[in-house]
Each structure stands twice: as structure tokens, then as C-alpha cells.
N, C-alpha and C positions, 0 to 999 in steps of 0.2 A: 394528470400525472400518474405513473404507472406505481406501484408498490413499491418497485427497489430501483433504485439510483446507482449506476456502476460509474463512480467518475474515473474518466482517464486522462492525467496530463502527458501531454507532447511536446518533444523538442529533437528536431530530425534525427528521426528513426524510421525513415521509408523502408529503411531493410525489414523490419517486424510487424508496424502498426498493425499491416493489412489482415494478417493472421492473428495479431492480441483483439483485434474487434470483432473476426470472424469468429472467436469464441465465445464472448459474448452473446451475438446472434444467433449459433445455435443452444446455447443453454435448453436445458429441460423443462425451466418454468421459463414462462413467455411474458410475464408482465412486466417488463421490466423496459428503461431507457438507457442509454449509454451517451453521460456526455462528456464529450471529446473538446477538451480544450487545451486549445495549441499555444504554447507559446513564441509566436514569431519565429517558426519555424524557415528554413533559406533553403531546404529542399525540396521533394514532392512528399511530404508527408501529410500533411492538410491535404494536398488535390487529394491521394490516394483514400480518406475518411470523406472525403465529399461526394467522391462515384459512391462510394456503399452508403454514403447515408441519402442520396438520391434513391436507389434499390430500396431503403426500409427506413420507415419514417424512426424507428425507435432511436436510429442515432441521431445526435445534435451537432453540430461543430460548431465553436466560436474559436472565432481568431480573435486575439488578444496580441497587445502591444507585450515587451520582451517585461517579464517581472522574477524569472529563476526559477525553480521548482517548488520553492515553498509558498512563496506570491501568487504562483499559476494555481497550488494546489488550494489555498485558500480560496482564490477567484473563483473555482468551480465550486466550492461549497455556496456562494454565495449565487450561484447560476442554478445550482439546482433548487434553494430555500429560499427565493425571491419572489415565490406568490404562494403567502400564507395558506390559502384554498387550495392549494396544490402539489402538500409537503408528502415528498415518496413516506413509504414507513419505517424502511431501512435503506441503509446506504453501504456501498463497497466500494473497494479503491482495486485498480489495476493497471499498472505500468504498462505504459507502451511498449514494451519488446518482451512482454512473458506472456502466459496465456491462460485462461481457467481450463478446467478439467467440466466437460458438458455440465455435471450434475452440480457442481458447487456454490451454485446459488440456489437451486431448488433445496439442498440438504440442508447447507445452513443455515436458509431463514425456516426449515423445520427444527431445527436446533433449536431457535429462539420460540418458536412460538410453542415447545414444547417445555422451554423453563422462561415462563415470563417473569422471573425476577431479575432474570440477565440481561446484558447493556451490548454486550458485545459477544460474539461468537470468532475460533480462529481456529486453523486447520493446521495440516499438517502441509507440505510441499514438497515438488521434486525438483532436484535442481537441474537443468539441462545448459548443453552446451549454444554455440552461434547455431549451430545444424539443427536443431530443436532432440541433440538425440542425448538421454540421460545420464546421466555423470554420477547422481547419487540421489539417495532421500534423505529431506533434509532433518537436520538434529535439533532446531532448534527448539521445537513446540514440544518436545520429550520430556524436556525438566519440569516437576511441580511448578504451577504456575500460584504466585503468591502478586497482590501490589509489590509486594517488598522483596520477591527475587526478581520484578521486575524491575528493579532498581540495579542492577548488574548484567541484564541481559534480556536481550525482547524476543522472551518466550511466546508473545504471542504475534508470531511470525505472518502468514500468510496463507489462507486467502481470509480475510476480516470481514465480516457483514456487521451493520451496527446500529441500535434504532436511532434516530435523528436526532432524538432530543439529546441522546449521551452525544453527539456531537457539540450541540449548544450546552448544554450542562457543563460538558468537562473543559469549556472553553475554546474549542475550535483550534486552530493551527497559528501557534506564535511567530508571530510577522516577523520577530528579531531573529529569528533562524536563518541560514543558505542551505543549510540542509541537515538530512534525519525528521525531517517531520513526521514520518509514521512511531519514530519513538516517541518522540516527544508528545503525540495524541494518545499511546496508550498507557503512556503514564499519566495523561493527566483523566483518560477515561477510566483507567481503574480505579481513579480516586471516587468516583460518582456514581459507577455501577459496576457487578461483578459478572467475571467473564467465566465465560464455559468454552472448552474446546471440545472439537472436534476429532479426532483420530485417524484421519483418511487425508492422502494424498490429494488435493483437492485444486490446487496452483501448480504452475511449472513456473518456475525464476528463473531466469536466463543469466549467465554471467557470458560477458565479455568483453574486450577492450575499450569499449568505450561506456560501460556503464559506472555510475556513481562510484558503487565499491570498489569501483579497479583505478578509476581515473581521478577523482576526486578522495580518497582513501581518512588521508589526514583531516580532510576537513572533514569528513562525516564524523567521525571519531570526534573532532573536538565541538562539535557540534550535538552529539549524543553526552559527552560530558558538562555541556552543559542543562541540556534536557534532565541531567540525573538531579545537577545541583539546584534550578527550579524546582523539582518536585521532593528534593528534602526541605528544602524550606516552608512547602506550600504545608506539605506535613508537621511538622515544626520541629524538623528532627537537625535540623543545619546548627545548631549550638553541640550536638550530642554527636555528632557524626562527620565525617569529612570523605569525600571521594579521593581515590588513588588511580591514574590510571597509570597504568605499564605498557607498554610500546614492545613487543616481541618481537624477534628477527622469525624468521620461518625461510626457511628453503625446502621445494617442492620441486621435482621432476617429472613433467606432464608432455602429455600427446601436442606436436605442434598443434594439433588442429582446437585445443584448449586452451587462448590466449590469455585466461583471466582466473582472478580468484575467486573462490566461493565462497569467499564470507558471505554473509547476508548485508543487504543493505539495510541499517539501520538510520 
């Protein structure tokens, strides 16, 4: 097993996969695996992970029966920590249609091994359009990062490197979700270990019309409300405290060629 674990879930995105794996592979540090698990995908996105993972042994594909994105994202936790002898040291998550920036795995696992009392390492991001070309950088990683302002907001946005065990420790990915799983893991990884960012653009997010925050919207949202009210309780703050959410209108006037919103996918 290599050092660092980059899991990707899939679910037809032949428009991007081929270029979020190609980043990957060429990262600056080399020890690393990429594994690619598909969720019962109906177009060429699997074949197109199978030609490059024929090319370089570091990627993996599993084809996996349809289980959602949080089912799928769990499944590959369970794909990469299945032979105790062979546990990566840290692990990162990257979406099929975004892409890393070359150095972003070499920096932030020097992040970590440079404060080893941290559990998790998070950057900063640029947000980009379908075309791959920039739209903005993104705000989220800017705010003081506290457990408890991450209780309103997931300051710790993207790209995430994280050692294994705060994956196990903080509880893994709750199966009762359809989505927001990456909030809901750093809420429950901040409870277990403290996180350091990073300050460097380091991830590209892609928005567009057919991603989670655009098309799925509502459910993320009620799905990250409840990620909040799990983690007051875990805390035992759910007698003292209670979540509000507010639903905003927003009107935006954008480039045709900008289909989608940029919120963050929480």
C-alpha cells in the first residue's frame, strides 16, 4: 500500500473523470494510489478509469452495485482499510469532475508531518467553471476555523488530506445520510483531532449543472442540517442549543457559459 490513499467516487461524469484522475497521476509526490469507485455508472466513465488504470498500476477501479454517494463514499473507505498490513497513512477525498493543483498532496501531507498533533489538514480552493477556466477563489477556508464555527459552516472546505485513524476514530461516514457526507466527517473528525489549514489554492471545484449543489440543492442543505444536529448532541450541547436554518432567495446574473451555482457542496 502506498502512503496516501486519494479515494474517488463515481457516478457518470465521462465529461471530467479523465482529467480529475489525470491529476492525480501527475502529483509531485508519487507514492500514492488512487482508488476509483464507481457507482454503477450507464456511461463511459468506468471504461474511461480502466484505459489509465491499464497505463499505471497506481489507479484501482471497482465497479460496485448502485448505493448513492454516501454508500459509494463509505464503500471505498472500506476498499482502501481492508488489509490491516496495508493501511495508506493518510487519506484524501476528490470528486470526479474537479481536479487537484500538481503539488497538493506533496504540501499537505508536509502540513501534517510538520504538526503531528493534527488529524486533518484543509486548503484553500479555486472555484472553476464546465470549461475548467476560473470563476473565482474560493471563501470558504478564510473564516477562523473553530469545531464550533464549524458548526455553521464548512470552513474546512477542500483539498482535505487526513491520517487514517481520524477517519476510524471520528466514526467514518454515517450511512443515514444521501448527502453532505464530507460535512458531516469534519464534524465528526474535529471532535477527535485538531485541524490545521493550509493557505494555498490547492483544489479546483467545478460547478455545474449537473453537480450536487446545483441539482440536488435542497437535499444537501437538509442533509448538512442534520449533520449539525448529530454533532450538538454528540457534544451535549442539543438541551442548550437549537439549529435555525434560513433558506435565502438570491438572484444572480451570469455568463451563459456559467450554468451553475457556486456554493460549495457541503
Amino acid at each position: 500500500m502506498a502512503e496516501v490513499a486519494i479515494i474517488m467516487t463515481l457516478s457518470n461524469r465521462e465529461k471530467f473523470v479523465e482529467a480529475a484522475v489525470r491529476s492525480v497521476l501527475t502529483q509531485s509526490f508519487r507514492d500514492l494510489e488512487l482508488f476509483v469507485v464507481d457507482d454503477a455508472s450507464t456511461d463511459e466513465s468506468a471504461a474511461i478509469v480502466e484505459n489509465l488504470a491499464a497505463a499505471d498500476s497506481r489507479v484501482r477501479l471497482f465497479r460496485e452495485p448502485k448505493r448513492g454517494v454516501v454508500g459509494t463514499l463509505r464503500r471505498a473507505h472500506e476498499l482502501v482499510l481492508q488489509d490491516p498490513a496495508a493501511r495508506p497513512r493518510f487519506i484524501g477525498w476528490l470528486d470526479s469532475d474537479d481536479l487537484l493543483v500538481q503539488s497538493a498532496v506533496e504540501e499537505s501531507r508536509g502540513m501534517l508531518l510538520a504538526n503531528p498533533g493534527a488529524g486533518l489538514v484543509y486548503s484553500d480552493h479555486i472555484v472553476m467553471n464546465e470549461k475548467s477556466e476560473t470563476i473565482a477563489l474560493g471563501e470558504c477556508s478564510k473564516r477562523p476555523f473553530s469545531p464550533e464555527a464549524l458548526l455553521t459552516s464548512l470552513i474546512s472546505f477542500q483539498f482535505r488530506l487526513f491520517r487514517t485513524e481520524v477517519y476510524e476514530h471520528g466514526g467514518g461516514i454515517n450511512p443515514d445520510l444521501t448527502a453532505s457526507p464530507d460535512y458531516d466527517f469534519c464534524l465528526r473528525a474535529s471532535e477527535v483531532a485538531p485541524f490545521v489549514y493550509l493557505p494555498k489554492p490547492l483544489y479546483c471545484y467545478r460547478v455545474h449543472g449537473q453537480s450536487i449543489s446545483t441539482s440536488r440543492r435542497l437535499e444537501q442543505i437538509e442533509n448538512s442540517a442534520r449533520a449539525v444536529r448529530d454533532a450538538l448532541k454528540r457534544r451535549g450541547l442539543d438541551e442548550k442549543y437549537r439549529l435555525k436554518v434560513t433558506l435565502l432567495s438570491r438572484f444572480e446574473i451570469r455568463p451563459a457559459s456559467d450554468l451553475s451555482d457556486a456554493s460549495p457542496r457541503t
